[in-house]
N, C-alpha and C positions, 0 to 999 in steps of 0.2 A: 457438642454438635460437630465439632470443627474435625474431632477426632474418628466419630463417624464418617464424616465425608470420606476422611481422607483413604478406606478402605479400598474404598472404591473412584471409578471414571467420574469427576465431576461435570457436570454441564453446564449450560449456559442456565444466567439467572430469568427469572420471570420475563415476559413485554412489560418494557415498559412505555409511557409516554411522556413526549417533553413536555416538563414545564412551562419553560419560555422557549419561543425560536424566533425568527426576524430574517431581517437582511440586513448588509453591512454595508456600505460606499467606501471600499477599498482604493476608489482611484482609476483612471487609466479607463474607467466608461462600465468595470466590473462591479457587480454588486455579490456579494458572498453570501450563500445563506448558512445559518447557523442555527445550531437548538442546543439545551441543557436539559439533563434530569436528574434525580439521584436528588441527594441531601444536600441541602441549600451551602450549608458549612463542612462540607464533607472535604476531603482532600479531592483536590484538582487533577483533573485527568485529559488531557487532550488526543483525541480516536483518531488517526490519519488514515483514511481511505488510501485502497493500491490504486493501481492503473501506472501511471496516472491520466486521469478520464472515468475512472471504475465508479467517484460518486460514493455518499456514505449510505448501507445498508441500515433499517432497523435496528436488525440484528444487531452490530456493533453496540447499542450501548448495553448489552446482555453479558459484554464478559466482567460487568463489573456491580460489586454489589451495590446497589442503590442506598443502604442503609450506613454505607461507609464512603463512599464517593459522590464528587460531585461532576459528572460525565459531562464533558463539553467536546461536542462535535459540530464538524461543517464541512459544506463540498464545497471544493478546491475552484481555482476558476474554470469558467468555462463548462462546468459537470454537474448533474445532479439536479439541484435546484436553484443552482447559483446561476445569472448571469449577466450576458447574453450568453447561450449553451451552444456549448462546441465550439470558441471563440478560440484561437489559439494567438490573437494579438494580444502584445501587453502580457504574458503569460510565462513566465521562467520561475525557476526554482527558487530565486532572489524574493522575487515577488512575490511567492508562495510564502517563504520564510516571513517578509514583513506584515502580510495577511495574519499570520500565526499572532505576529507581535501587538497590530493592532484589535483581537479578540481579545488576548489577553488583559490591554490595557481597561476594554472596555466592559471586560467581567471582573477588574480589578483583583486579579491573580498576580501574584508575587512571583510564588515558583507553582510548577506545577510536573505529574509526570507526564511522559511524552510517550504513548502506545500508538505503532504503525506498523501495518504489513506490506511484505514485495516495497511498489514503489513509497507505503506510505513510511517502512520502513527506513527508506534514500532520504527522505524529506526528513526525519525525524532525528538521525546523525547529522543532514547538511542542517536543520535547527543548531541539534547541540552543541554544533561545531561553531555556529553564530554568537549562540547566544546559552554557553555553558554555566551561567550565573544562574538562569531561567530554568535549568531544566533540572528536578529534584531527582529524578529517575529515569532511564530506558526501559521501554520492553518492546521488544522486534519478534518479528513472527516473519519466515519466510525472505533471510534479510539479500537483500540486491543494493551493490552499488553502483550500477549505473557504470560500469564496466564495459572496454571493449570486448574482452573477452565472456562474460557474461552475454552479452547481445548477439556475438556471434554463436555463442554455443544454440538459442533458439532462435536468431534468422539467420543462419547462413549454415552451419556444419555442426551437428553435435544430436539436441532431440531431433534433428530429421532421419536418424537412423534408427533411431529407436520405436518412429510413430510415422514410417514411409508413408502411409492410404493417407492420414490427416495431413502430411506434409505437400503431398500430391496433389491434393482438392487446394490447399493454400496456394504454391507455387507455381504448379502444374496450367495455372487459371492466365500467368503471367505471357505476355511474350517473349519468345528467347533472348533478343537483346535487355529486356528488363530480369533475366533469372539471378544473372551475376549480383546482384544488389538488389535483396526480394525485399530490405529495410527500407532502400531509396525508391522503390519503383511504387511501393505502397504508400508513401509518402507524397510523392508526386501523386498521385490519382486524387490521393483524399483533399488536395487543395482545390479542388473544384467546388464553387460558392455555392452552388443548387444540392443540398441536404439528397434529395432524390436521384441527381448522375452520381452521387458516390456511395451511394445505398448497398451496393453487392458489393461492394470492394469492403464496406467497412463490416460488414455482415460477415465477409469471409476472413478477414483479422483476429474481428472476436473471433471464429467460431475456433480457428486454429487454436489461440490461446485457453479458450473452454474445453476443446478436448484433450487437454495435458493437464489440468488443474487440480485435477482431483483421481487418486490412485485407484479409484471406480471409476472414472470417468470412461464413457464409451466414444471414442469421436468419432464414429457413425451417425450419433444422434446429438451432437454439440447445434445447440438452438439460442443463439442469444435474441437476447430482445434487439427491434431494431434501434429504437431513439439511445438506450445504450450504446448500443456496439458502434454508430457514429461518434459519438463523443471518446466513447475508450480509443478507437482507432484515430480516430483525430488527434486526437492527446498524446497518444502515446507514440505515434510516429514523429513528431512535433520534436517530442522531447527526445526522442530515441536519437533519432538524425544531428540533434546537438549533444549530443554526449551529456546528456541531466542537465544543461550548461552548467555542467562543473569547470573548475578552472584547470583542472588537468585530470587524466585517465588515471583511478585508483587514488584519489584524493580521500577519499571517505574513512580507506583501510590502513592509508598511510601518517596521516595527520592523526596522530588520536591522542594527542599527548593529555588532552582536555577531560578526556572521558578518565582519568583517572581520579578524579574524584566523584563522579557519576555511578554509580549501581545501575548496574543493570541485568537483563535476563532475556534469553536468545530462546525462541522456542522453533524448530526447525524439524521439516518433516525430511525422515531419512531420502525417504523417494522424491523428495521434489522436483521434478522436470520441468518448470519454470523458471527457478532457482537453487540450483542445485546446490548442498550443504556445505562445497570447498569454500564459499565467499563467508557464510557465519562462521564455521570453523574459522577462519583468517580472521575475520575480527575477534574473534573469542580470544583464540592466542595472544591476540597484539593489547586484549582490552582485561590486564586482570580481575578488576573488579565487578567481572559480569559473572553469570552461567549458562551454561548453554544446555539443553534440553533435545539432543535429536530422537524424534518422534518413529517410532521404527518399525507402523503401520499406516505414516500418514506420508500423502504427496504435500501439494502446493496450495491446497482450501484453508481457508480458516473455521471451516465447519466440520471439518472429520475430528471422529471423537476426540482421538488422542491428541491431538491440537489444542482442543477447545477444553479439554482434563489439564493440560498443560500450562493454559494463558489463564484461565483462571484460577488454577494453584497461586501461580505468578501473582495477577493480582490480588487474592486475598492475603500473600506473605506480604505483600506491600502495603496493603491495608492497615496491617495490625503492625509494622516496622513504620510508618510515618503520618496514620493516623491517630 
């Protein structure tokens, strides 16, 4: 069967539904929600939502076989179905990582692998950089580290040259003294307590980043939902303005000495203008025992084919290597 597949574009597996899901009393006033599905003894997988603010998709627990994995997912603070929503108190990368630690402890997983895109991608190397005893495997889709130069290339100088109309409706909306710092200006807005004075501002975040996402993407017609695109924009500027709070700029690409006993696999769309290929490339290099996979009809989605042919290659060699 396996030999058939591989002929051809693999897709995503069946819908599935969770097993069990909940919520979690993480601390600090946050409550996490969580679900499981797949095979109760399956190998361990934890699904890291992007944004961060982005929330877990259904979708997500489809890149992995249900009959070999046991899929555990949850949205981050603040997103999704976690909360209180759109809370950016109490809310760092630190915290995120200990959230990671206590699911863990209380689905009594040992090791497990570690699957994130974009931001969930940043979270998934600051994990294994935590806690490298923990994590049996990587697999990054779209990898970003939380970079100044990263951040500058999509708000300040780089995709606005390539996507002027969509950069124009984004920045264009700003006051001139707010243009030099379109990260900081959008930042300040979105701390306004009333969900409804910062409705267009967070509406006009997402929309920028929806219409770069995907290498069909029209940003003429980029629509996000509203109760998302606060949270994404809230989130994301949160964290954007502290630099991931990592402890230093390019910590993620430089620190890697850990991931040398980690396996891992990079699956990276050649076009991404979200995250452009130069940051996985870098860690590819620095990280021998990965591979890297650049996708050389896909942008920055984790739903265009050859992504999604990609990651679930990925996950079934991992399947059959440590289930």
């Amino acid at each position: 069967m396996d030999t058939h597949r591989s002929t051809r574009r693999l897709g995503l597996y069946p819908p599935i539904e969770p097993s069990r899901k909940g919520h979690l009393d993480v601390g600090d006033g946050h409550e996490i929600y969580w679900e499981e599905c797949g095979r109760p003894d399956g190998l361990p997988v934890i699904a890291l939502h992007g944004g961060p603010g982005g929330g877990a998709a259904p979708a997500m627990r489809r890149f992995f076989d249900p009959r070999r994995y046991r899929i555990l997912i949850f949205d981050q603070r603040g997103c999704g179905r976690s909360l209180p929503f759109a809370e950016t108190r109490d809310n760092d990368t630190h915290r995120l990582i200990a959230d990671m630690e206590l699911l863990r402890a209380q689905f009594g997983v040992d090791q497990w692998v570690v699957f994130g895109g974009s931001w969930g991608a940043t979270l998934a190397l600051a994990y294994a950089r935590a806690h490298p005893d923990r994590t049996r495997a990587l697999i990054l889709r779209g990898v970003f580290a939380c970079t100044k130069t990263e951040l500058d290339w999509f708000y300040r100088d780089g995709a606005n040259r390539l996507f002027p109309d969509a950069w124009e409706r984004f920045a264009g909306r700003l006051r001139p003294e707010e243009q030099s710092d379109v990260l900081a200006a959008y930042h300040a807005r979105l701390q306004d307590p009333d969900p409804a004075m910062r409705r267009a501002d967070a509406l006009e975040w997402a929309r920028w980043e929806s219409a770069l996402i995907s290498l069909h993407a029209d940003p003429s017609t980029a629509s996000p939902d509203p109760r998302r695109a606060d949270a994404l924009a809230r989130m994301e500027t949160h964290y954007f303005v502290n630099h991931g709070f990592l402890e230093r700029d390019g910590v993620l690409l430089e620190d890697v000495a850990h991931l040398a006993d980690i396996p891992g696999a990079i699956v990276q769309g050649r076009y991404d203008m979200v995250t452009p290929p130069a940051t996985a490339w870098k860690l590819h290099q620095a990280w021998p025992n990965s591979s890297l996979n650049l996708v050389h009809d896909a942008g920055h989605a984790a739903g265009e084919p050859g992504t999604v042919d990609g990651l679930v290659r990925v996950t079934d060699a991992f399947a059959r290597r440590f289930g």
